[in-house]
TIGURO-676741 format. One line per 10 residues: number of its first residue (from 1); for each residue y, x, z of C-alpha. Coordinates in steps of 0.2 Angstrom, whole numbers, plus 2048, in hexadecimal, padded with zeros to 3 digits. Layout:
NUM = Y,X,Z  ...
***
This chain:
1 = AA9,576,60F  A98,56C,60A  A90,56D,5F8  A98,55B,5F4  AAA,55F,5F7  AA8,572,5ED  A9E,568,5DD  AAF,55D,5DD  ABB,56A,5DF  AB3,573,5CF
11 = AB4,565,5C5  AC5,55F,5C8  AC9,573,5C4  AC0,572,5B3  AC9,560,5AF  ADA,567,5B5  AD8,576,5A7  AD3,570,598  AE2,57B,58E  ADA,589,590
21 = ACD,587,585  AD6,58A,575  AD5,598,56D  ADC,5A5,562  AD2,5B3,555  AD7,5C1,552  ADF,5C7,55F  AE4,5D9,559  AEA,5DD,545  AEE,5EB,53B
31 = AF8,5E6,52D  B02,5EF,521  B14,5EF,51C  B10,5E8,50C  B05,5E5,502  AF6,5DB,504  AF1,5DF,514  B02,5DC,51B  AFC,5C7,51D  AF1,5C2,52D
41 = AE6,5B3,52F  AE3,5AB,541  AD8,59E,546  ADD,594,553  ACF,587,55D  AD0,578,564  AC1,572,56E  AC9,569,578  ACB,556,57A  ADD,554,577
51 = AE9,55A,568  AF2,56A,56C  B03,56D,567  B07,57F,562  B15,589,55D  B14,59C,556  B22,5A8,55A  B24,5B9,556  B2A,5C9,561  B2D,5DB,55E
61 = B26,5E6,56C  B33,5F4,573  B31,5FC,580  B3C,603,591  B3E,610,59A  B2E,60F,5A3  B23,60A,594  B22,5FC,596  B21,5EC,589  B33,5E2,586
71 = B31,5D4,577  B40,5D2,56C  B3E,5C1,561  B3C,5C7,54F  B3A,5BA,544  B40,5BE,534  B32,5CE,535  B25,5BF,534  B24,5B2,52C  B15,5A7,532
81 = B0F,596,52B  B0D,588,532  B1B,58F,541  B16,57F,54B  B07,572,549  AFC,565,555  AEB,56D,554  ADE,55D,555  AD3,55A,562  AC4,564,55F
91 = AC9,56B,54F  AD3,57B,54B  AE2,582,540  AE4,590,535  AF4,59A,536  AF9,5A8,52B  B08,5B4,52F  B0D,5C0,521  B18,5D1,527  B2A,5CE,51D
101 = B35,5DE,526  B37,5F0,520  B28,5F7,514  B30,607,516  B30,609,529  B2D,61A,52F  B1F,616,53D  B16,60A,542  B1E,5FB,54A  B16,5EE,554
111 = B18,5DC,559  B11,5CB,562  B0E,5BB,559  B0E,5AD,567  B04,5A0,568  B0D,593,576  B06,583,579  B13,573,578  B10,565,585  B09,555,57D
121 = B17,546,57C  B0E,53E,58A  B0E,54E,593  B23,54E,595  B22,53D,59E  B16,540,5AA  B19,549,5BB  B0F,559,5C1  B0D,569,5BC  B02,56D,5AD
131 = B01,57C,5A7  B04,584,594  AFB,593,58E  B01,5A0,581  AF7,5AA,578  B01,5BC,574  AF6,5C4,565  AFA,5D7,563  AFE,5DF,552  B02,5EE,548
141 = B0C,5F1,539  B0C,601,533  B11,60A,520  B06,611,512  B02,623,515  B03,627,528  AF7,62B,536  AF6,62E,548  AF7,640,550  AEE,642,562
151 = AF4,64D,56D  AEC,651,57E  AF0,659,58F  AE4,65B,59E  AEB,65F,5AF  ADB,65F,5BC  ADA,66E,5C8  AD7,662,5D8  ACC,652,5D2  ADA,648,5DD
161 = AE6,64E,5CF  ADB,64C,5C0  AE6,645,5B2  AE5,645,5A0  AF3,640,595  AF0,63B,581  B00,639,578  B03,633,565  B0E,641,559  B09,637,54A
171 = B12,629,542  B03,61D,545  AFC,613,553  AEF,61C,55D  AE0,612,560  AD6,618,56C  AC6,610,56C  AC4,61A,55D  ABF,62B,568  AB0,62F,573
181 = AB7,638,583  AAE,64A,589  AB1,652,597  AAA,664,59D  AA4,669,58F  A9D,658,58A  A93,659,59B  A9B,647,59F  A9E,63C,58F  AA4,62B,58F
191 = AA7,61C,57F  AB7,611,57F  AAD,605,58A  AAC,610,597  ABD,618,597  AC7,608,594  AC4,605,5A8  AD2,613,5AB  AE1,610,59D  AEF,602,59E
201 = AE9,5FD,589  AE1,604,57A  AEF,608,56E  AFD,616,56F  B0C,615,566  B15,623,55D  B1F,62C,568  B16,627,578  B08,62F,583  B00,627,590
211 = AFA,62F,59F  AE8,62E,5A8  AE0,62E,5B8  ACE,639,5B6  AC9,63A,5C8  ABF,627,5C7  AB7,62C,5B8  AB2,63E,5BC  AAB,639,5CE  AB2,647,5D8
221 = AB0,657,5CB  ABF,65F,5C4  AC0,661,5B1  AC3,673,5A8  AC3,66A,597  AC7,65A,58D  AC2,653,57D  AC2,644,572  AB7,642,563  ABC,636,556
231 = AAE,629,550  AB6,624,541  AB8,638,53A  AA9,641,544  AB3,64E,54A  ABC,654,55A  ACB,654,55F  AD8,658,56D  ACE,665,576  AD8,669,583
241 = AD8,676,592  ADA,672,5A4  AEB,67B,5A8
***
């Protein structure tokens, strides 16, 4: 293929995707379940050269069997103005979603306000595939009063069996970019940064634990200990013992 037909090719890629341009801020909140901190403000932008169409829906996240994510629609928990709006061209639009469920809940709860792209008018006449994109912010409602409660487990004998589990015993979201991450005796110690590359996400929920692969990290030594250090309080926690 010459440098012609590849220059072509790229343009008519960046012409074909205009939509994904548009953007959404913030993408994770902490909110209350009342109060003043129970309202979120999102920006959404528009560089684009067209209006874009846009509906907010909200979900609450449950989860299966196998931990993972189902959405339920949960609309009366939210209520978030304006639900739908044409963002101009180039412009942007302020939406604000204020928490309206149970203040008294006994844990953290957590849900997804969509953002979905409409198709334009013109857009429903014409043939072709073109392509909508949702943006799926992340957020966390939890009650006055309660924290998280790490607890750890560390299983690594043989370095091809080298797992650490963190579960969450509090009533709080776990965040775990929070927490600096040492191993043997601090001989190996990794930020968030570095440890993301091994986890499936950043928050644990109460009453879940997620369960960690060390070998990639720990580049072929076992482990006797583990321990995480918390940023925000200075002090450590979690330090477990191989078993």
């Amino acid at each position: 293929m010459n440098k012609s037909i590849r220059k072509l090719l790229l343009i008519l890629c960046c012409l074909s995707l205009p939509a994904m341009a548009y953007q959404v801020q913030p993408m994770i909140v902490e909110l209350s379940s009342q109060g003043k901190k129970s309202l979120v403000t999102y920006r959404l932008q528009n560089p684009g050269t067209t209006a874009l169409p846009v509906e907010v829906e909200v979900y609450r996240r449950t989860f299966d069997e196998n931990n993972k994510e189902v959405l339920v629609p949960a609309e009366k928990d939210f209520i978030v103005l304006p639900p739908q709006i044409e963002v101009p061209a180039n412009g942007y639009q302020v939406f604000r979603a204020k928490y309206l469920g149970k203040p008294d809940m006994p844990q953290t709860d957590s849900y997804r306000i969509v953002f979905k792209q409409l198709p334009l008018g013109d857009d429903k006449e014409q043939s072709g595939v073109k392509m909508m994109f949702n943006f799926a912010t992340l957020v966390f409602v939890s009650p006055k009063g309660v924290t998280p409660k790490q607890q750890s487990r560390l299983k690594c004998d043989d370095i091809t069996d080298c797992k650490l589990t963190i579960g969450n015993q509090g009533k709080r979201v776990l965040d775990l970019s929070h927490f600096d991450y040492h191993f043997n005796k601090s001989e190996k110690v990794f930020n968030w940064t570095i440890f993301q590359t091994i986890t499936s996400g950043r928050f644990i929920m109460p009453g879940h634990e997620v369960v960690l692969d060390l070998a990639g990290l720990l580049e072929g030594k076992v482990t006797p200990s583990a321990q995480m250090v918390n940023l925000l309080e200075g002090d450590a926690v979690g330090d477990v013992q191989g078993k």
